[in-house]
C-alpha positions as CSV (number, residue, x, y, z in Angstrom):
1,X,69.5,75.3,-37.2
2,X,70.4,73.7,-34.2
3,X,74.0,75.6,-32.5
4,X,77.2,74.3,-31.9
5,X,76.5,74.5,-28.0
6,X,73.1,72.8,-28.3
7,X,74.3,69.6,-30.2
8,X,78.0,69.4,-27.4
9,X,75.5,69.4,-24.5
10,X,73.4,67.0,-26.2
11,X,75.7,65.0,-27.3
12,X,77.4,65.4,-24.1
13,X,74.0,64.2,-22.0
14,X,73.4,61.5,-24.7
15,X,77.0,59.7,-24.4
16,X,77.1,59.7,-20.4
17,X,73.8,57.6,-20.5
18,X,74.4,55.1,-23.3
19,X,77.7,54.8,-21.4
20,X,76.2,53.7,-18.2
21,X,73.5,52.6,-20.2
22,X,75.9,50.3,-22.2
23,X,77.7,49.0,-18.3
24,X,74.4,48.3,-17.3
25,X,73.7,45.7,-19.7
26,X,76.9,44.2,-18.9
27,X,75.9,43.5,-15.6
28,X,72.8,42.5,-15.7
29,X,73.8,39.5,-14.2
30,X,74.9,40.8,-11.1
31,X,71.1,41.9,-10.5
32,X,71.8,45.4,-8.8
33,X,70.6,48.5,-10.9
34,X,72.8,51.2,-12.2
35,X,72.3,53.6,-8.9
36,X,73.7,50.5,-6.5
37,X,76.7,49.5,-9.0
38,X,77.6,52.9,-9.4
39,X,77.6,53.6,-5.3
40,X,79.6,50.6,-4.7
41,X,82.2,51.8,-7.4
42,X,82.6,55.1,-5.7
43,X,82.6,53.8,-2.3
44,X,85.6,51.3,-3.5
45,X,87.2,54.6,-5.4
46,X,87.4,56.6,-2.1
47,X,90.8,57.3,-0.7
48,X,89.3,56.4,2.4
49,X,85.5,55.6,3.6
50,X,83.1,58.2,2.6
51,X,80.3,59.8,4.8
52,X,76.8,58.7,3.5
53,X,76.6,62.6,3.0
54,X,80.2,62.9,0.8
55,X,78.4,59.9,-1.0
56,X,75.3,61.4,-1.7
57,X,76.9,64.2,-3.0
58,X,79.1,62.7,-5.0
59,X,76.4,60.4,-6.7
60,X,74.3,63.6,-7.2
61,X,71.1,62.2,-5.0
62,X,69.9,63.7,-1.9
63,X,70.5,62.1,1.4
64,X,67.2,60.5,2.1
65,X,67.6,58.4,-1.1
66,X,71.2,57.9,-0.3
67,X,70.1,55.9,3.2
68,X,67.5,53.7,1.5
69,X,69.9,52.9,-1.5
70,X,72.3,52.0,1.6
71,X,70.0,50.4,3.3
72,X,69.0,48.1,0.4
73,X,73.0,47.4,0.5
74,X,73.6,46.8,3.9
75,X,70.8,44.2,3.8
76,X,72.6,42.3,0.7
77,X,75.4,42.8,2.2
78,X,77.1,44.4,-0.1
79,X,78.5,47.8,2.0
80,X,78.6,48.1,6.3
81,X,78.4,51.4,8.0
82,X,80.7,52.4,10.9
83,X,80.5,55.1,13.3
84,X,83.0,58.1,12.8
85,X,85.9,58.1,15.0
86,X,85.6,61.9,14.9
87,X,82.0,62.8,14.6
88,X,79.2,59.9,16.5
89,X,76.8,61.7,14.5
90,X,78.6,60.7,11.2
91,X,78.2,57.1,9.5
92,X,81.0,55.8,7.0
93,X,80.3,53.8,4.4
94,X,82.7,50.9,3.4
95,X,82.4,47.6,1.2
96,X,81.8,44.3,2.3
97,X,84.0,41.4,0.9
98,X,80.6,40.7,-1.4
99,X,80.6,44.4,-2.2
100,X,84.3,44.5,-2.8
101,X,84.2,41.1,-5.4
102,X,80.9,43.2,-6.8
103,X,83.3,46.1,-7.7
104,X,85.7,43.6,-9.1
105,X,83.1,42.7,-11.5
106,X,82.4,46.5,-12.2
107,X,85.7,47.1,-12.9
108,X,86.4,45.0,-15.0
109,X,83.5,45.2,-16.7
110,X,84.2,49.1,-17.5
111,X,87.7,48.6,-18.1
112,X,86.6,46.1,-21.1
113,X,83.6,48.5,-22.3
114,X,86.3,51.7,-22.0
115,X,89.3,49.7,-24.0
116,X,86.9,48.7,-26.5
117,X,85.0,52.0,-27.2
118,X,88.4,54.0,-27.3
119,X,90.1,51.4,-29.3
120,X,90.2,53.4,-32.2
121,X,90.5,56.9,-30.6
122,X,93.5,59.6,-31.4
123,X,95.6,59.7,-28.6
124,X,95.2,63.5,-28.7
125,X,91.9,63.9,-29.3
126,X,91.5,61.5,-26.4
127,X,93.4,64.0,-24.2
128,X,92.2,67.1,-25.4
129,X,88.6,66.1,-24.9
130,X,89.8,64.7,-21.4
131,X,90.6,68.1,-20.4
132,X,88.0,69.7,-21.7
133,X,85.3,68.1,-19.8
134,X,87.4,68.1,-16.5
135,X,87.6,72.0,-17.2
136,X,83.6,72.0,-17.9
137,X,83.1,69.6,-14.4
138,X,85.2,71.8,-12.7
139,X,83.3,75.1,-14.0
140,X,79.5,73.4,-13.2
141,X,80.9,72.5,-9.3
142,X,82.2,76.2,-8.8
143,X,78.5,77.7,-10.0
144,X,76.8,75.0,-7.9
């Protein structure tokens, strides 16, 4: 018999992939692959321009994949880098008007998925589970 704690990481694992899974055949159209949406997305969520590195970690891939997913970017022009004002060693990372209309797309393609997956969700629940994984996110980073 299978424990409580197997089947909530499972299910846990399971539900974040059809979820992107499920956005990815949204926008198929947009011909970029789930890595590429999901870095212009974050870049466009930043308070203010990541670093490729702050990018890399918050995507979860190591640098060297993170400059030839950016590179791949930069050349559909999707994303620019700019030198640091701070740090010359240190490239941000910002969107492009294409890359910015490209999160537009994104977005709204998410915001229809979330709305219509939720629909039918107890408010409470909703929250409670909410918290829970934020407490569980926060708990992985700290052991990291």
């Amino acid at each position: 018999m299978t424990s409580i704690e197997e089947r909530f990481s499972a299910a846990l694992h399971k539900t974040a992939r059809g979820w992107r899974h499920a956005i990815d055949r949204r926008l198929k159209d947009l011909d970029l692959g789930q890595a590429s949406w999901m870095c212009i997305a974050m870049i466009a969520k930043s308070p203010q321009p990541p670093s490729q590195s702050e990018l890399a970690h918050q995507l979860g891939v190591e640098n060297p994949t993170m400059v030839s997913m950016l590179d791949r970017l930069v050349k559909s022009g999707f994303v620019q880098r700019q030198p640091s004002e701070t740090d010359r060693r240190v490239k941000l990372v910002v969107l492009t008007d294409a890359g910015m209309q490209v999160y537009d797309t994104v977005r709204k393609e998410a915001d229809g998925f979330r709305n219509e997956l939720l629909q039918g969700i107890d408010p409470d629940q909703l929250r409670a589970a909410t918290e829970l994984l934020e407490a569980l996110q926060a708990a992985t980073e700290k052991s990291a």
